[in-house]
N, C-alpha and C positions, 0 to 999 in steps of 0.2 A: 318366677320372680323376674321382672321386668327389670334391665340393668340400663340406668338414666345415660344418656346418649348425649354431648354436646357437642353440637356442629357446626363451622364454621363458613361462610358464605360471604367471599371476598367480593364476591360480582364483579365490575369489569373495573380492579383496584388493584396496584402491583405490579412489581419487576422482579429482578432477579434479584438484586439486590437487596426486596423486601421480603426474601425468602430468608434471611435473619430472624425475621421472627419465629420462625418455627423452633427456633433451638430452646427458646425456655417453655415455648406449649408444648412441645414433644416432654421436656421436663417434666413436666407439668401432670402429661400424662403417665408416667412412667412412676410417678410417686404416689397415684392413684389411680391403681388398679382396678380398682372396684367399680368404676366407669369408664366409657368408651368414648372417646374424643377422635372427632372426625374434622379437616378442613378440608374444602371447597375452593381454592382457589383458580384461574381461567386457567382455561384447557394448557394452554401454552406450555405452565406453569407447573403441569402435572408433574413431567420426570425430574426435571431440574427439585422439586421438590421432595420427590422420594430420595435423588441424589445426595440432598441434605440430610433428610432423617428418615431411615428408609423402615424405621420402626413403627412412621406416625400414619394412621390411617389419612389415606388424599383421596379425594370426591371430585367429580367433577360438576359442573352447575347445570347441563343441559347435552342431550344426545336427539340424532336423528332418532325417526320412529321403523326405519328400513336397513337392513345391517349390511348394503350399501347399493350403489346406483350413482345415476346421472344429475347429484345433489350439492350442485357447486357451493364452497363454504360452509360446508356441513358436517358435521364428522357422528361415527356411529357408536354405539355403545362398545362395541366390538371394539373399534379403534381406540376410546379411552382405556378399557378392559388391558388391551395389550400394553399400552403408556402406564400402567399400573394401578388405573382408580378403580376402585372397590364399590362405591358409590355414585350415584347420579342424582341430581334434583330433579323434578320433573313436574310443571305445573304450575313456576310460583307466579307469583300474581302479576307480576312485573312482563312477565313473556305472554301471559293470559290475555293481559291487556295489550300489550305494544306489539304481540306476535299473532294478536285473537287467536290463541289456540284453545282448542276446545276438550271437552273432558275426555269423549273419545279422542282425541290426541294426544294427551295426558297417558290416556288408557295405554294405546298404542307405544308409548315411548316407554311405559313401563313396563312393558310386555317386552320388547325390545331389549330393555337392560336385564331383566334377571334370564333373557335367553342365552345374554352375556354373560352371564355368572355374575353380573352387576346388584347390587342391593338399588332398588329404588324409592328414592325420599321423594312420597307425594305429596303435594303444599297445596291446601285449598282455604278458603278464607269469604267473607262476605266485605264489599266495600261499606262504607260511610251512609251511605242512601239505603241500603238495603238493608243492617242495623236497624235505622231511623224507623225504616216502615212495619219493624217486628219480621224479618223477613229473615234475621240470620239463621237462624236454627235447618229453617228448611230449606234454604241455597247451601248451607255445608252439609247437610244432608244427602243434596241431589248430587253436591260433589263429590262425594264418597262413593253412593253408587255409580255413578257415571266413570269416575277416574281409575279408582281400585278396580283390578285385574279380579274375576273370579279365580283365578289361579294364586294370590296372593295368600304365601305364607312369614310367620314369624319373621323368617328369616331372609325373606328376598324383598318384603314391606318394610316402612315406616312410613308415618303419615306424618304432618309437620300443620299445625292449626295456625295461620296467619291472617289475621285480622285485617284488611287489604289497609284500611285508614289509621293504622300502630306502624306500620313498617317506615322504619326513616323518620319517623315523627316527632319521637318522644314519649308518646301516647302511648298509656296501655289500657287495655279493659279492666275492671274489676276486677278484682279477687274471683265473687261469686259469676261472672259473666264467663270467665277462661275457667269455673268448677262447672259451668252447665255446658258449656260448649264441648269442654271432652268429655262428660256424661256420653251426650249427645251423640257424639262425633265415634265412642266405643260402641252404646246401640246401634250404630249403623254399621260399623264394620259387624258384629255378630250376628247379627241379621241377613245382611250380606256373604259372610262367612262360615257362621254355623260358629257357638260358643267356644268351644276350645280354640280356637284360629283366633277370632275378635277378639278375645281378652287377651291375649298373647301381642301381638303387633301393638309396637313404640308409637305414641302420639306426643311428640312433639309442640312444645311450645316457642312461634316466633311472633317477633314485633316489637321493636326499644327491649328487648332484654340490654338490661345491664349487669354490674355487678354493684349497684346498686339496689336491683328487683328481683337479681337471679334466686334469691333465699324464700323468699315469699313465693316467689311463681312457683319455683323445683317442687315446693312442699305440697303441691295442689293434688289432689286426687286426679288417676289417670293423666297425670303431667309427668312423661317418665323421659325427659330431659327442656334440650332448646333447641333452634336453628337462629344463630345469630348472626346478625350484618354488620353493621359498622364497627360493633363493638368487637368483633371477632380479626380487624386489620391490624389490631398488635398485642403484643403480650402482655402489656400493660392492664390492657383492659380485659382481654380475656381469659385469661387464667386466673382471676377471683372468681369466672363465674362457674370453671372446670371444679374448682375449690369448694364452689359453693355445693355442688352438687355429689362432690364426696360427703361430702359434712351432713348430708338429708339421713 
């Protein structure tokens, strides 16, 4: 049984100060068990963060793919690993585009984190144009092969489906558009993986989740949580959608 994951991605949002909020998601978490709640906030922000709640799972959003070297402004899975995160992102579309990293790079940094004893959150997605032309299915396809490690298991994978033209927008795909994309997106890992492994690894759902859509989206077949952005910068807004996903 796949236990729903939601996970939060501050991106480059926050101070110490804004580390307050962790005190009612850590709540939040603690009242339900039954799911696992992860935040992401900048590396920075890792230990001052565990300082606060040292109970709340902290992720970081991105790692070198080299566990170290002559990589100025870089830091390595290794080095978050010892700052305490548990997690890394790797992939999402925001670095894809503004960093062109590539799937083998992706691959690479994934490889990278679970050498850390890192869990890696890999995020692939079709943009807006590629949608349009009937193309998404087989660009997150190629994504999966290309970014997922053949060494990827349950437990050192998660995969996060992000939709490149939902993320920050408002936008979400269909109901039926996010039931065929993690169809999709699970035959490619088992295929890739061989069935026991592919049905086992979290596929994540991101892009305008709210906690207004978190109830609808959670209930989605192979939807076994979220990765959430904006709405994940305060307690407010995010812990209806921790809520939401107890309640499935």
């Amino acid at each position: 049984m796949r236990r729903k994951l939601i996970a939060g991605n501050w991106k480059m949002y926050g101070d110490r100060a804004h580390l307050a909020e962790l005190d009612a998601i850590a709540e939040a978490a603690r009242a339900n068990p039954g799911i696992d709640v992860l935040v992401c906030p900048p590396s920075v922000l890792i230990a001052p963060a565990l300082a606060r709640q040292p109970g709340l799972a902290i992720g970081a959003q991105n790692c070198h793919d080299a566990p170290e070297g002559p990589y100025t402004g870089s830091v390595s899975a290794a080095m978050l690993r010892e700052c305490g995160a548990t997690h890394v992102i790797v992939g999402h579309s925001e670095r894809r585009a503004a960093q062109h990293e590539t799937d083998a790079k992706v691959r690479a940094k994934s490889k990278s984190a679970i050498a850390a004893g890192m869990v890696a959150l890999v995020c692939v997605g079709e943009t807006e144009a590629e949608r349009r032309a009937g193309e998404a299915e087989d660009i997150v396809t190629g994504q999966i092969f290309g970014s997922v490690t053949k060494y990827a298991q349950p437990d050192t994978v998660i995969v996060s489906y992000e939709p490149v033209w939902a993320i920050g927008s408002g936008l979400t795909p269909s109901i039926e558009e996010v039931r065929s994309m993690h169809a999709t997106i699970r035959a490619a890992l088992c295929s890739k993986l061989g069935e026991a492994i592919g049905s086992a690894i979290r596929i994540l759902y991101g892009g305008s989740v709210s906690a207004a859509n978190a109830s609808e989206l959670l209930a989605i077949e192979n939807v076994d949580g979220a990765l959430v952005g904006r709405a994940s910068l305060t307690a407010a807004q995010f812990v209806p959608i921790i809520e939401a996903a107890a309640a499935i």
